[in-house]
C-alpha positions as CSV (number, residue, x, y, z in Angstrom):
1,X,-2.6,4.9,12.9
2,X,-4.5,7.3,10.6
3,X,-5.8,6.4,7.1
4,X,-2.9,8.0,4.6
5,X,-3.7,5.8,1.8
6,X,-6.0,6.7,-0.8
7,X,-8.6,4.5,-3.2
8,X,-6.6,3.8,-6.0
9,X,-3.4,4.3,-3.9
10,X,-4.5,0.9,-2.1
11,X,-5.8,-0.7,-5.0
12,X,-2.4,-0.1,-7.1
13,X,-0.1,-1.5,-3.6
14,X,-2.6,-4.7,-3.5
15,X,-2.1,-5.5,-6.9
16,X,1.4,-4.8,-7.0
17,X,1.8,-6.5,-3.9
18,X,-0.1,-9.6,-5.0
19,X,1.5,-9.7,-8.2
20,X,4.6,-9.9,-6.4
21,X,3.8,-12.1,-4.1
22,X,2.6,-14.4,-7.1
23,X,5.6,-14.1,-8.7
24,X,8.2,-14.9,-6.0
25,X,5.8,-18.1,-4.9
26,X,6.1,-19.0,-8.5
27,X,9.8,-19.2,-8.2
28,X,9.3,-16.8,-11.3
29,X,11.5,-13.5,-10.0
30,X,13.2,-15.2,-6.9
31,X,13.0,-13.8,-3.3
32,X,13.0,-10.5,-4.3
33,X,9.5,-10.7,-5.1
34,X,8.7,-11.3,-1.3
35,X,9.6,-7.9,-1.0
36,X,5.4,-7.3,-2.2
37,X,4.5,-8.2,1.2
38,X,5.1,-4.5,2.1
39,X,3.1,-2.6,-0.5
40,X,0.6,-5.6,0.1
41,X,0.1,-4.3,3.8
42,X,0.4,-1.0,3.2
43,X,-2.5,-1.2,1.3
44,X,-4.6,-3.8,3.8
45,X,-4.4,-1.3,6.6
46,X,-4.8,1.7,4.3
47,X,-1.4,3.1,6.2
48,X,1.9,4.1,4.7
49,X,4.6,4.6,7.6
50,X,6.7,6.9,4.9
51,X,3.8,9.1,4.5
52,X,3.7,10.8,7.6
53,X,7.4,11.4,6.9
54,X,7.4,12.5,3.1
55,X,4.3,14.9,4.4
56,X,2.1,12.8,1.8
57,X,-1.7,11.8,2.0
58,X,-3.2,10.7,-1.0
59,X,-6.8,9.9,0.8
60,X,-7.7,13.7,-0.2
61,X,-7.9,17.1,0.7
62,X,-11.9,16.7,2.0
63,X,-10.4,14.1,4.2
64,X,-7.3,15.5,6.1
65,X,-7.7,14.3,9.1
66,X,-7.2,10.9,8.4
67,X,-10.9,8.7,7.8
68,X,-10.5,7.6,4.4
69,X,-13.6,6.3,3.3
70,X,-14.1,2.4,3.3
């Protein structure tokens, strides 16, 4: 799996993950919020597996093939 997820790409899924997350353990929004779980991923291993299929790579266009930096 190549990096395809960008700096503030990963920081905006963690927090939105985590938020959700929160919220669904809260009993706040229900189960729906366990649905976070994938944009919290997605951002932990820095790879989107719609990415590749949308043509989409928001780690930059210096760094194309794939080593975002850490």
């Amino acid at each position: 799996m190549k990096c395809n997820v960008g700096r503030i790409d990963r920081v905006l899924r963690i927090s939105v993950g985590l938020v959700l997350v929160g919220l669904a353990a809260s009993n706040v929004v229900g189960v729906w919020g366990w649905i976070g779980i994938i944009p919290l991923a997605t951002g932990l291993f820095k790879f989107c597996p719609m990415y590749p299929i949308l043509g989409i790579n928001s780690c930059g266009a210096g760094r194309g093939n794939g080593s975002c930096s850490k």
